[in-house]
N, CA and C atoms as an extended XYZ file, in Angstrom:
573
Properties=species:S:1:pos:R:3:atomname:S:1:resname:S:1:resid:I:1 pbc="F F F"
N        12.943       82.890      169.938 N   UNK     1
C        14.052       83.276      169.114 CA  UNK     1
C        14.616       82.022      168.472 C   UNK     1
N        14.831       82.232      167.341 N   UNK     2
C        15.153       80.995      166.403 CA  UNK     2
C        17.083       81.155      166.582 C   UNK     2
N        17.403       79.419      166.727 N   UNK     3
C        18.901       79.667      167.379 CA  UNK     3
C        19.521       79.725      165.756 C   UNK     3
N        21.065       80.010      166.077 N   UNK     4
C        21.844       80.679      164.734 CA  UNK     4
C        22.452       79.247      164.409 C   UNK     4
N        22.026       79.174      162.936 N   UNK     5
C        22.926       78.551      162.085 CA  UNK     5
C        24.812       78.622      162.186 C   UNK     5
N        25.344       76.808      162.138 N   UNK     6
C        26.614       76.958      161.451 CA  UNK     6
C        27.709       77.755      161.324 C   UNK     6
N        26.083       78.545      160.023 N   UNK     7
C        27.703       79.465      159.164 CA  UNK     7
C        27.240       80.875      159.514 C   UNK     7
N        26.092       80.962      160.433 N   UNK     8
C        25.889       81.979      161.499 CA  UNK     8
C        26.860       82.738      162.589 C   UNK     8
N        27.252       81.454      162.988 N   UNK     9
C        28.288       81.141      164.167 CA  UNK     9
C        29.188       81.272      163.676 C   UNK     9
N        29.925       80.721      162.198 N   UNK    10
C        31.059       80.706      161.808 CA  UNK    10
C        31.333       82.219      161.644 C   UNK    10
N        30.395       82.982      161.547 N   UNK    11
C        30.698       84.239      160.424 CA  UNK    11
C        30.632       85.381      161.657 C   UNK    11
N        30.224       85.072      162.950 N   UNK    12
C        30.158       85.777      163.948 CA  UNK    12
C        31.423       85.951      164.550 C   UNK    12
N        32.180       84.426      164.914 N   UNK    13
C        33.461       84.056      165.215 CA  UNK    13
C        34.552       84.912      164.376 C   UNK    13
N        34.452       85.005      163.462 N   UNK    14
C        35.367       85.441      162.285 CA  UNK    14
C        35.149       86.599      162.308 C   UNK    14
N        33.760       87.574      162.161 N   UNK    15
C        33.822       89.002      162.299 CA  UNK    15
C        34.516       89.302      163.930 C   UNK    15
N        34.260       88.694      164.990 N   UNK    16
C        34.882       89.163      166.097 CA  UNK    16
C        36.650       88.906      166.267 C   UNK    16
N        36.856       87.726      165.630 N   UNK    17
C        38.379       87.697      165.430 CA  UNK    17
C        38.776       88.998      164.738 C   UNK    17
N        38.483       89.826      163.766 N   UNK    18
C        38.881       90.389      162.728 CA  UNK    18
C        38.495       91.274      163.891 C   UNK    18
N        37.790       91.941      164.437 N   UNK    19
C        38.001       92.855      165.485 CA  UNK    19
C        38.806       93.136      166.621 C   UNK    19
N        38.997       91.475      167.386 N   UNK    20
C        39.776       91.806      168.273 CA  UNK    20
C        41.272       91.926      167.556 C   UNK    20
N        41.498       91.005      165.953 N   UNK    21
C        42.867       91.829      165.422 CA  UNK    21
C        42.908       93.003      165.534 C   UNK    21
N        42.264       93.458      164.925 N   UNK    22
C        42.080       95.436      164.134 CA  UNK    22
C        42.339       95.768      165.549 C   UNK    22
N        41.649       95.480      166.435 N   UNK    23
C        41.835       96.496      168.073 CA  UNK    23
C        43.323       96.065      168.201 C   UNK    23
N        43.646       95.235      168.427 N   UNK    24
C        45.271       94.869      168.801 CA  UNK    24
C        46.182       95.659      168.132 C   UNK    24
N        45.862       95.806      166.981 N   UNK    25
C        47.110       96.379      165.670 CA  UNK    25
C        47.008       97.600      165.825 C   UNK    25
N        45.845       98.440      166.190 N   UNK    26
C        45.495       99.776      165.689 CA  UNK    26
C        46.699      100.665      166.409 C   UNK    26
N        47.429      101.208      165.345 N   UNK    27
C        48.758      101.959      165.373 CA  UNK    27
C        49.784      101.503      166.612 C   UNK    27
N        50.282      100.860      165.899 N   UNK    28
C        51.271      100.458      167.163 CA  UNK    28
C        52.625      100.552      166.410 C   UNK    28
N        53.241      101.000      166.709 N   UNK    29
C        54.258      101.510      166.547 CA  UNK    29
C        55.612      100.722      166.942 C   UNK    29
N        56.048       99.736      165.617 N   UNK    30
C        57.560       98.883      166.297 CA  UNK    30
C        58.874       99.588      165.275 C   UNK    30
N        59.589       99.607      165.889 N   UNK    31
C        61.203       99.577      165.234 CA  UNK    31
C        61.859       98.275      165.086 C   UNK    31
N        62.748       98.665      164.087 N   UNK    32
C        63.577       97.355      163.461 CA  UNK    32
C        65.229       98.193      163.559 C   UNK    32
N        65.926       97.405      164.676 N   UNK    33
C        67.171       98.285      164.185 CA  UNK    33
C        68.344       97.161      164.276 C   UNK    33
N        67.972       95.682      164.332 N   UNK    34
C        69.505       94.429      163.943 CA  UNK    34
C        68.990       93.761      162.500 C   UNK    34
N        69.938       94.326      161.663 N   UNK    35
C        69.850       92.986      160.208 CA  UNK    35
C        70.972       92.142      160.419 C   UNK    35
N        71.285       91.695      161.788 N   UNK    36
C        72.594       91.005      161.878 CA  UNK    36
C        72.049       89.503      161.427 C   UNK    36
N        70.962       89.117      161.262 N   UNK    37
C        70.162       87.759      161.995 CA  UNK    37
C        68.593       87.647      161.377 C   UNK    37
N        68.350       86.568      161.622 N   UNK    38
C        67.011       86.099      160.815 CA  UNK    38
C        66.197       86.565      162.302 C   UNK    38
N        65.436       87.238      162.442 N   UNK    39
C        64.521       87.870      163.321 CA  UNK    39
C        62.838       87.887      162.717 C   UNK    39
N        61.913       87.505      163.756 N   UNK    40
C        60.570       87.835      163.089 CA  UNK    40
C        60.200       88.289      164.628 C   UNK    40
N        58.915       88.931      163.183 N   UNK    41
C        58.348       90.137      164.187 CA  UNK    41
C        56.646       90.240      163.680 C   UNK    41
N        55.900       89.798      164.729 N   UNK    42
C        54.617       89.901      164.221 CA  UNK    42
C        53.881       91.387      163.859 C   UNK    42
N        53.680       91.454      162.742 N   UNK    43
C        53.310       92.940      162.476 CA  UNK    43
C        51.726       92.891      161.908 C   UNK    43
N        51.177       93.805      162.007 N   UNK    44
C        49.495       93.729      162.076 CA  UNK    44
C        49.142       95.023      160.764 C   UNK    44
N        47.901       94.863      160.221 N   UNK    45
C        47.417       95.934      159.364 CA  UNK    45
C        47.198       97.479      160.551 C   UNK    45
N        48.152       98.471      159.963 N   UNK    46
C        47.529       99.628      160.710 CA  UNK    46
C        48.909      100.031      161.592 C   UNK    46
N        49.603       98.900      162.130 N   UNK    47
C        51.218       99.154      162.483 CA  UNK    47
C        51.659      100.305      161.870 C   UNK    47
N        52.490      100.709      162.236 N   UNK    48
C        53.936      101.296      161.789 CA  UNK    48
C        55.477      101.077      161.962 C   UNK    48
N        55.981      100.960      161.438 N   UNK    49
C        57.234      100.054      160.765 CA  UNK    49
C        58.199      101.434      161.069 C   UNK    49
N        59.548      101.379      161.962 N   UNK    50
C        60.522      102.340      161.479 CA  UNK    50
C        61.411      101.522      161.779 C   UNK    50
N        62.281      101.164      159.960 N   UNK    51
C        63.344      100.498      159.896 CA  UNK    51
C        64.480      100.864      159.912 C   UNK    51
N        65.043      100.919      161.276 N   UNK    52
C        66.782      101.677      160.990 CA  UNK    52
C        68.391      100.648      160.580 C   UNK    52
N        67.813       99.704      159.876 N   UNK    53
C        68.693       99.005      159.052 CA  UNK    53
C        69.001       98.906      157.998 C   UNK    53
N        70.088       98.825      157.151 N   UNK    54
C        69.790       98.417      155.895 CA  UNK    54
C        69.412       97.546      154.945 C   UNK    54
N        68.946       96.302      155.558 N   UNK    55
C        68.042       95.445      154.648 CA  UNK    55
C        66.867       94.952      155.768 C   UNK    55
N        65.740       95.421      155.033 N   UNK    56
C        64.848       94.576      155.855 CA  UNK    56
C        63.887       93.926      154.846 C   UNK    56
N        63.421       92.408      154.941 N   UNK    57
C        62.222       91.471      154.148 CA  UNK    57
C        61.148       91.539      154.853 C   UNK    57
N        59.831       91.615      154.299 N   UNK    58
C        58.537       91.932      154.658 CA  UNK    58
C        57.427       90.902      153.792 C   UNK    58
N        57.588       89.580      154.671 N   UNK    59
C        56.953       88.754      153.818 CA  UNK    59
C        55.791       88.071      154.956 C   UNK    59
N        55.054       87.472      154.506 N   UNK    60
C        53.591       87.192      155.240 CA  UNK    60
C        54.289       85.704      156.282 C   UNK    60
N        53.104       84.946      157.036 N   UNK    61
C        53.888       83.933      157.326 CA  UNK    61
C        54.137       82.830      156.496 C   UNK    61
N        52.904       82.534      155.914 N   UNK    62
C        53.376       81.095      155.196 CA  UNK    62
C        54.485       81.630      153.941 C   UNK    62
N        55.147       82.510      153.684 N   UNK    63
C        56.321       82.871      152.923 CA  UNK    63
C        57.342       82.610      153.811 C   UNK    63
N        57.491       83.239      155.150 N   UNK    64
C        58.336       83.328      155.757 CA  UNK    64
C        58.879       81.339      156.233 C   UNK    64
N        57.396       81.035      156.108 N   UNK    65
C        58.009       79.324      156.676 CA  UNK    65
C        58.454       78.577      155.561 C   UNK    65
N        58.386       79.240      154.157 N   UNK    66
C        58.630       78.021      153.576 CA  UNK    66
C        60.525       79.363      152.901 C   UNK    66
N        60.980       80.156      153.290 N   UNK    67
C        61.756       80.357      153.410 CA  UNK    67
C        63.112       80.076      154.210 C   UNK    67
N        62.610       79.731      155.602 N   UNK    68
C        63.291       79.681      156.734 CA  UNK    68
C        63.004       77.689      156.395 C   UNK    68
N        62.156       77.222      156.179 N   UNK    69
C        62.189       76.154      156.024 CA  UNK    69
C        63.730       75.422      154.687 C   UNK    69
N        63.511       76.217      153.851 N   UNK    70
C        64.605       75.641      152.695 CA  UNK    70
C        65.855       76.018      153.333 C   UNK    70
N        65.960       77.154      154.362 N   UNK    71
C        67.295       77.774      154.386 CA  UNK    71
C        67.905       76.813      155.592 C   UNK    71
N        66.959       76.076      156.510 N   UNK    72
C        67.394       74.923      157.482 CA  UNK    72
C        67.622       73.791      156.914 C   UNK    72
N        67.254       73.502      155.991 N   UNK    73
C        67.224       72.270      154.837 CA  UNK    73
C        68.423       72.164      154.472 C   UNK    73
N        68.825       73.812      153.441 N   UNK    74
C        70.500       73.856      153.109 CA  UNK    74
C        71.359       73.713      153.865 C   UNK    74
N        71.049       74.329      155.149 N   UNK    75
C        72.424       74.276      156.488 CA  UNK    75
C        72.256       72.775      156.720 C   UNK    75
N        71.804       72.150      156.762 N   UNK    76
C        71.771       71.019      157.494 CA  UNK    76
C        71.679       69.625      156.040 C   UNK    76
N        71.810       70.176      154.959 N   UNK    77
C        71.868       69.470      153.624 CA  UNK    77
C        73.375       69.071      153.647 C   UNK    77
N        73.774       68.899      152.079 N   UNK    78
C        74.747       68.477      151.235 CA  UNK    78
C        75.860       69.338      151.676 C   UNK    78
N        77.155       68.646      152.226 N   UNK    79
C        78.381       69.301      152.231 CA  UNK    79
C        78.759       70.740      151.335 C   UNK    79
N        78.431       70.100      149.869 N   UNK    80
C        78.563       72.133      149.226 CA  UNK    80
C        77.889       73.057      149.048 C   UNK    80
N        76.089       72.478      150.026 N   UNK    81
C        75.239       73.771      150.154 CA  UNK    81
C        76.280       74.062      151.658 C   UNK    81
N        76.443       73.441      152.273 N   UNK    82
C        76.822       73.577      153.572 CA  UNK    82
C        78.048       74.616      153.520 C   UNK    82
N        79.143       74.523      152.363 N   UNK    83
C        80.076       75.175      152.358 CA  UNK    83
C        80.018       76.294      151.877 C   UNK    83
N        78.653       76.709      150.628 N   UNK    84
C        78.228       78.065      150.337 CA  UNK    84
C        77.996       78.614      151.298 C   UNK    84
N        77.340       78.288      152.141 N   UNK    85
C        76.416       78.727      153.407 CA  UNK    85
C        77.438       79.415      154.335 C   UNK    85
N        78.432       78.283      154.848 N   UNK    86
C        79.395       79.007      155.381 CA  UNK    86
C        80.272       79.989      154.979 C   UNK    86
N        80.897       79.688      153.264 N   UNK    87
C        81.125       80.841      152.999 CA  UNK    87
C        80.531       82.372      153.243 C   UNK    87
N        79.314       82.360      152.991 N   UNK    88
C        78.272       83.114      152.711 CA  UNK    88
C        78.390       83.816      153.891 C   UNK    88
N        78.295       83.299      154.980 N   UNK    89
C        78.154       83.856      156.686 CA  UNK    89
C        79.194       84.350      156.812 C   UNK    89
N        80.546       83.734      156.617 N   UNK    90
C        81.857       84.521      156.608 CA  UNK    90
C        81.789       85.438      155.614 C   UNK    90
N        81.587       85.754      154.676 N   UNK    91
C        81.582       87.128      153.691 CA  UNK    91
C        80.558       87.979      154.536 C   UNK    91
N        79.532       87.733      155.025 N   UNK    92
C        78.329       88.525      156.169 CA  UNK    92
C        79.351       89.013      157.274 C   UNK    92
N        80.252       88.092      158.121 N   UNK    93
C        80.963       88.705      158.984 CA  UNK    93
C        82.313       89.356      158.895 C   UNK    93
N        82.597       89.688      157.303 N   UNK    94
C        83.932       89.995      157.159 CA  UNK    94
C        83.227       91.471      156.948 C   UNK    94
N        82.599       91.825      155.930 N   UNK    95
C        81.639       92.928      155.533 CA  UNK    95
C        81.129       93.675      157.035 C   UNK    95
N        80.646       92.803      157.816 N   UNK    96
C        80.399       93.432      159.083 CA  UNK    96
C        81.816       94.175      160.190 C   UNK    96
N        82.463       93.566      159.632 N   UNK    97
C        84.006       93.829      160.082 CA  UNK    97
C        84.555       95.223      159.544 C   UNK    97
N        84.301       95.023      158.148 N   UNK    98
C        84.763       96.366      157.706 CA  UNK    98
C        84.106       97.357      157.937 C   UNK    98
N        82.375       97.160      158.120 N   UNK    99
C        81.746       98.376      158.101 CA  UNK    99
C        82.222       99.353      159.603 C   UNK    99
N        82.216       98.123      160.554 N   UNK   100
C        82.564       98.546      162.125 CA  UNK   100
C        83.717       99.274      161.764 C   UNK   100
N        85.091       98.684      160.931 N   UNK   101
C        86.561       99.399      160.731 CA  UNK   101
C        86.290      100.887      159.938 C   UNK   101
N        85.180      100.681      159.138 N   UNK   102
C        84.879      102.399      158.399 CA  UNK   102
C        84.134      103.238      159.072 C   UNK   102
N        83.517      102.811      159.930 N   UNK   103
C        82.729      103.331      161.147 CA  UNK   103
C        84.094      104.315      161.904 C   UNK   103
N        84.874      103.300      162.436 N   UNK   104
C        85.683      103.726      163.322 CA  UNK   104
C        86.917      104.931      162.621 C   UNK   104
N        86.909      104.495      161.828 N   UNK   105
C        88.025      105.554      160.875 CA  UNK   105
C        87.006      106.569      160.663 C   UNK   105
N        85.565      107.151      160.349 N   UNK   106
C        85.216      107.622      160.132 CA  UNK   106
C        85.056      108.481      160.844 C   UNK   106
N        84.879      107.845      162.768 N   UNK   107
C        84.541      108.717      163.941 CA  UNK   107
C        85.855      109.491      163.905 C   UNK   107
N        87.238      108.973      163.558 N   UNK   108
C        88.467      108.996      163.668 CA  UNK   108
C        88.329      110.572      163.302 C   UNK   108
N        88.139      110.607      161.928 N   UNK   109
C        88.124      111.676      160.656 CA  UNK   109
C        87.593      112.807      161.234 C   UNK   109
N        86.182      112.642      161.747 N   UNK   110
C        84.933      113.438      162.572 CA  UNK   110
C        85.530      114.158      163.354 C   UNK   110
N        86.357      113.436      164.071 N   UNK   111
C        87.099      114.148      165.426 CA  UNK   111
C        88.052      115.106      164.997 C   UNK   111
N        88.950      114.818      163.978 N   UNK   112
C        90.035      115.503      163.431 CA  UNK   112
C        89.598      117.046      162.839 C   UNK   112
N        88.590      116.658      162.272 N   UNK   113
C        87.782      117.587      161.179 CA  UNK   113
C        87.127      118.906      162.707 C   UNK   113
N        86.681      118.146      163.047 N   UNK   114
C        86.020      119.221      164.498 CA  UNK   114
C        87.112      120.060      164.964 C   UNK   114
N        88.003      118.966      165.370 N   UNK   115
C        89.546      119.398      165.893 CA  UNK   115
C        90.148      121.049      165.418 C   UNK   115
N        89.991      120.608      164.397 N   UNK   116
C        90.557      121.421      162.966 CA  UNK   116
C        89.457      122.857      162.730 C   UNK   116
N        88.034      122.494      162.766 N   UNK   117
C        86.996      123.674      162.767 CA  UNK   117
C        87.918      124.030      164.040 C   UNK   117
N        87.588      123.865      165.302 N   UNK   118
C        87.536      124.142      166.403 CA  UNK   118
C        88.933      125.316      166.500 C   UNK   118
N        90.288      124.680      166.224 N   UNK   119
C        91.274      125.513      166.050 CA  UNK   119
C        91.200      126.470      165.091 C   UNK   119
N        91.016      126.265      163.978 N   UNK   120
C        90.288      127.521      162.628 CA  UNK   120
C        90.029      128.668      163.488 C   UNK   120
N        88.372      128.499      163.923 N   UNK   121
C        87.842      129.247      164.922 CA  UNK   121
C        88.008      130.037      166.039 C   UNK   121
N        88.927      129.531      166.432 N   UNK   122
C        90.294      129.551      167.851 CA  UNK   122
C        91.015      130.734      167.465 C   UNK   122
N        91.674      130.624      166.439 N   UNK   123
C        92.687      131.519      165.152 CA  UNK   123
C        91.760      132.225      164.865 C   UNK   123
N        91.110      132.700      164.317 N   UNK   124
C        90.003      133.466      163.488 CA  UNK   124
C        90.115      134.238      164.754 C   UNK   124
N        89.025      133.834      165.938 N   UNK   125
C        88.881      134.824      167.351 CA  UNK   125
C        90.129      135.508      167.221 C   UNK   125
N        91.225      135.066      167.689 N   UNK   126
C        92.646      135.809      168.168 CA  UNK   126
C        92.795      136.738      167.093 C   UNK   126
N        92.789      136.758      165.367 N   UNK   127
C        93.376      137.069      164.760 CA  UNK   127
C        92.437      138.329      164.797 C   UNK   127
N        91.060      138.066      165.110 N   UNK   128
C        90.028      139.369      165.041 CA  UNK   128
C        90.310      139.934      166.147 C   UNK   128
N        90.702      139.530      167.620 N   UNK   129
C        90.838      140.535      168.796 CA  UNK   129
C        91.933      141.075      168.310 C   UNK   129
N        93.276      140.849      167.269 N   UNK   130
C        94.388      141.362      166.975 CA  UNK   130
C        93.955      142.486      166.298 C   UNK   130
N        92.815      141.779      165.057 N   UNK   131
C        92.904      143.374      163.808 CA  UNK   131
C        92.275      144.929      164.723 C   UNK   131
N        91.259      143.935      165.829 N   UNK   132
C        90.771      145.160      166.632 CA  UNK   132
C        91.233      146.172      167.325 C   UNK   132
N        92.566      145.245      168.336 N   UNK   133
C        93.489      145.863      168.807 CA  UNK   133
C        94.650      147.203      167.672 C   UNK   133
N        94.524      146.278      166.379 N   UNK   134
C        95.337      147.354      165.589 CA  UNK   134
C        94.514      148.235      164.714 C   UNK   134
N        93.427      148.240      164.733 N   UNK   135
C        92.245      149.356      164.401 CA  UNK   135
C        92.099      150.412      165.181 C   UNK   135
N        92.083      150.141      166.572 N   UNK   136
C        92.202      150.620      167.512 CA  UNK   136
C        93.192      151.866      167.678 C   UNK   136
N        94.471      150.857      167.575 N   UNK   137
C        95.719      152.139      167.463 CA  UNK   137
C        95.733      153.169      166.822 C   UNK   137
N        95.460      152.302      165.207 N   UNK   138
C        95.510      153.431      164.220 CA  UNK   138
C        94.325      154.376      164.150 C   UNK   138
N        93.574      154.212      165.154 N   UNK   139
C        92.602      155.314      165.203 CA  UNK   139
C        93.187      156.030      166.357 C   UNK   139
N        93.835      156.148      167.464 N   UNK   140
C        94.475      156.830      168.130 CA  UNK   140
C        95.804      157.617      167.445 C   UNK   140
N        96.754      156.916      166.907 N   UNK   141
C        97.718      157.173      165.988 CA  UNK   141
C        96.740      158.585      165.282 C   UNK   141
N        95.837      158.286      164.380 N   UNK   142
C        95.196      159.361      163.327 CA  UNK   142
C        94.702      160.552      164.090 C   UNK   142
N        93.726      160.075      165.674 N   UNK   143
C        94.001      161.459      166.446 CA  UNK   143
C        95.029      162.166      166.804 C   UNK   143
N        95.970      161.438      166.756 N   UNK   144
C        97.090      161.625      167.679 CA  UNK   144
C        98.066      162.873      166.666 C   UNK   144
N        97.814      161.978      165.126 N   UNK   145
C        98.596      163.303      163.959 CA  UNK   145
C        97.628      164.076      163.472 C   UNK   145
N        96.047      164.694      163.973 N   UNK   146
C        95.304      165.664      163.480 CA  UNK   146
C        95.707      166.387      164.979 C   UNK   146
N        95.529      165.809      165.997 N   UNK   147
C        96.055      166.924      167.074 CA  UNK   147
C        97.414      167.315      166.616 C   UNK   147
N        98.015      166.584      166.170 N   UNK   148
C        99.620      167.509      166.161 CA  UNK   148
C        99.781      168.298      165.071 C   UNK   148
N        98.671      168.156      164.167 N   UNK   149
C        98.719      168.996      163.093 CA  UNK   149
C        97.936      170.099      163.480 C   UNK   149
N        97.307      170.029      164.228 N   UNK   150
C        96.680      171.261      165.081 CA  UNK   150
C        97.598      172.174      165.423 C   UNK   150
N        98.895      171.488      166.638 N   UNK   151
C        99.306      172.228      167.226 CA  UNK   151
C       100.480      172.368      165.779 C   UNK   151
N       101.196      171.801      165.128 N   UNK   152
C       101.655      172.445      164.100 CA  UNK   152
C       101.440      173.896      163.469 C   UNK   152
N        99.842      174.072      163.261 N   UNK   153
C        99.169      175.078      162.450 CA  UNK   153
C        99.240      176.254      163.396 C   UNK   153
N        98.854      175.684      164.721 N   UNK   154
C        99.292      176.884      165.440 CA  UNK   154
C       100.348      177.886      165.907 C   UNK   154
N       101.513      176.695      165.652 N   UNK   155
C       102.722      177.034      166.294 CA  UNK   155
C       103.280      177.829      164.649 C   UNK   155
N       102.732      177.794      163.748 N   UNK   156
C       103.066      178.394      162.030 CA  UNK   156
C       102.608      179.545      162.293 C   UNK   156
N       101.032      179.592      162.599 N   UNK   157
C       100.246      180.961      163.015 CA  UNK   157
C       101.415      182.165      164.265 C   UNK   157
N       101.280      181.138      164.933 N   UNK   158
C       102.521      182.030      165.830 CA  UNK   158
C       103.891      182.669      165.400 C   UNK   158
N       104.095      181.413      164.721 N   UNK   159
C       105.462      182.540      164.542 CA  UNK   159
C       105.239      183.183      163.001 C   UNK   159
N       104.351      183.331      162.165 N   UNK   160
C       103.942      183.908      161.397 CA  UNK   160
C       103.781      185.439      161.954 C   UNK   160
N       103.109      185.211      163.023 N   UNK   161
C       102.719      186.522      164.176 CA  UNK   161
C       104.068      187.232      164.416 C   UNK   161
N       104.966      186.516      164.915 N   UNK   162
C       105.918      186.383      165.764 CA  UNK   162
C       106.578      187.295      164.853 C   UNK   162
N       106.934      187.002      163.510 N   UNK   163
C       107.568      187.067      162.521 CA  UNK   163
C       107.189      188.399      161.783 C   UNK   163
N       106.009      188.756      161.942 N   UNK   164
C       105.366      190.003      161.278 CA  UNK   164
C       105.909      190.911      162.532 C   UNK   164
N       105.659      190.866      163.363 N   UNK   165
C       106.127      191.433      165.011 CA  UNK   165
C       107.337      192.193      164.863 C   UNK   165
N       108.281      191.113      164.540 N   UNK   166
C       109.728      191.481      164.476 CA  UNK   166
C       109.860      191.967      163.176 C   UNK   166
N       109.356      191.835      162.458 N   UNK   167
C       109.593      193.191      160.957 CA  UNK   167
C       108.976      194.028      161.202 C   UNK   167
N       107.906      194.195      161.878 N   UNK   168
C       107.915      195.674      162.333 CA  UNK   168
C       108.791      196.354      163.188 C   UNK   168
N       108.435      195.646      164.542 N   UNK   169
C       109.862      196.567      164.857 CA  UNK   169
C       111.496      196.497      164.631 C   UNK   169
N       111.583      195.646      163.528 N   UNK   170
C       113.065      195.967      162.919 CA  UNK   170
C       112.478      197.765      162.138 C   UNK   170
N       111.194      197.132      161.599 N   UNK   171
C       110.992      198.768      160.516 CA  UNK   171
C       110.891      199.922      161.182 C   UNK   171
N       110.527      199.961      162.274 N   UNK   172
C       110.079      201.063      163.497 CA  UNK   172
C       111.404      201.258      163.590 C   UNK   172
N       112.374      199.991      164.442 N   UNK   173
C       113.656      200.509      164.796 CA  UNK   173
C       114.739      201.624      163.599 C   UNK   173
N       113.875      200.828      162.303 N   UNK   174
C       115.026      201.338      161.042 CA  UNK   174
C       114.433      202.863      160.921 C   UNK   174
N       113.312      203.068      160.619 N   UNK   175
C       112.660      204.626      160.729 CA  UNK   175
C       113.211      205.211      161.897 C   UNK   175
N       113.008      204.682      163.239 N   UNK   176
C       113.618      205.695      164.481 CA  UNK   176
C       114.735      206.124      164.147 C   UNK   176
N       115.618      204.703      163.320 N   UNK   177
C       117.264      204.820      163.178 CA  UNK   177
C       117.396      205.714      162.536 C   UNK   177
N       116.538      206.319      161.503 N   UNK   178
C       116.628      207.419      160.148 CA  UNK   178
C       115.973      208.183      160.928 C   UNK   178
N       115.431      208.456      161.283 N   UNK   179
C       114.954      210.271      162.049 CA  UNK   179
C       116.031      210.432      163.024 C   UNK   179
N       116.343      209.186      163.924 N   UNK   180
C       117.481      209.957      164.928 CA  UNK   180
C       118.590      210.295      163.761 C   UNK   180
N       118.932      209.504      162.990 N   UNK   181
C       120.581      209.899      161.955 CA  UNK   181
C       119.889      210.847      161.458 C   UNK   181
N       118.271      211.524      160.736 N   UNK   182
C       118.612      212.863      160.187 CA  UNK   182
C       118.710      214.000      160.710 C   UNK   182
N       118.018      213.429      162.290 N   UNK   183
C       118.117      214.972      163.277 CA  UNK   183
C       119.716      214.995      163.640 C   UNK   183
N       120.269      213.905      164.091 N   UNK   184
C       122.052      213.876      164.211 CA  UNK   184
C       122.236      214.773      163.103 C   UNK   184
N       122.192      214.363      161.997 N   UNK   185
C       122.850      215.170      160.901 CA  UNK   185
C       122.438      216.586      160.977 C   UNK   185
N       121.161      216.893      161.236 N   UNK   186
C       120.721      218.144      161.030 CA  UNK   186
C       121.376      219.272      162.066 C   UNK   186
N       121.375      218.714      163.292 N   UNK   187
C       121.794      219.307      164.322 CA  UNK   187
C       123.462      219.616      164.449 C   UNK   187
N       124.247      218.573      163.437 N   UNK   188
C       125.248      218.446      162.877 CA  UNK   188
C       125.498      219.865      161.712 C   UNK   188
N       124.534      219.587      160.762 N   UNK   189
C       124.761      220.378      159.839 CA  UNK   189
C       124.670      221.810      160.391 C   UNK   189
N       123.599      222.308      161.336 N   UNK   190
C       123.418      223.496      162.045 CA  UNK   190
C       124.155      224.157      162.631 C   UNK   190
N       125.417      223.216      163.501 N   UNK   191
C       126.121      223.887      164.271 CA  UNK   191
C       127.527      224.334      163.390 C   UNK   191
């Protein structure tokens, strides 16, 4: 067996690096959740990235060194890069200040607002066990005046009865009254 060339070796080395990368990277799954701070994070082809911040930079390394390189240069440079800089960090931590203060007024709001559903809801229940309770009645109430209009109709029927009853025998009594007064009379007139 004839031994391997150089750029044999070189190109063997290099295809197996590029493998044991690819095996390392293959889906791996990182999160990003502080933009408070200059942070690195080795990330590979085939990763997945879930960024829960609002700024994140995605630059290779030799970007990243000659970035982080100028930005140690300025901090540690000329008095009025030095004083941008600091400005700069204090406007970063005043901004961070407020967001925490709108955060907190916001949970504030959240709570109030729930508060507020919550009692709505509260009211709503009561006001519906109320309309039920007075649905309720007035459906007893409405039996309550078809039964009495029942017994109304009946107690009309009755003395309607009642009433025909007693004109008859007022009329019976008034006919008896006229045959007894014409036999009186007759028996009158006879003697």
């Amino acid at each position: 067996m004839k031994p391997l060339s150089i750029h044999h070796k070189l190109l063997l080395v290099l295809f197996l690096c590029l493998a044991v990368q690819q095996g390392y990277s293959q889906d791996m799954l990182k999160t990003f959740k502080d933009s408070s701070g200059t942070s690195v994070y080795s990330v590979y082809r085939g990763d997945t990235l879930l960024i829960h911040c609002d700024t994140a930079f995605i630059v290779n390394k030799n970007t990243f060194n000659i970035y982080k390189k100028y930005y140690d240069k300025t901090r540690q440079g000329s008095s009025s890069f030095k004083g941008i800089m600091d400005s700069y960090e204090s406007m970063i931590r005043q901004q961070d200040t407020m967001l925490r203060t709108k955060e907190f007024y916001y949970q504030q709001m959240k709570h109030q607002m729930d508060s507020l559903t919550n009692n709505s809801l509260a009211f709503m229940d009561k006001t519906s066990i109320s309309l039920q309770g007075i649905s309720s009645s007035l459906d007893k109430a409405t039996s309550s005046l078809v039964e009495t209009q029942k017994l109304l109709e009946e107690s009309r029927k009755m003395l309607e009865e009642e009433r025909k009853k007693r004109n008859a025998r007022a009329l019976k009594f008034g006919i008896g009254g006229v045959a007894i007064g014409a036999l009186i009379t007759a028996l009158i007139m006879a003697n």
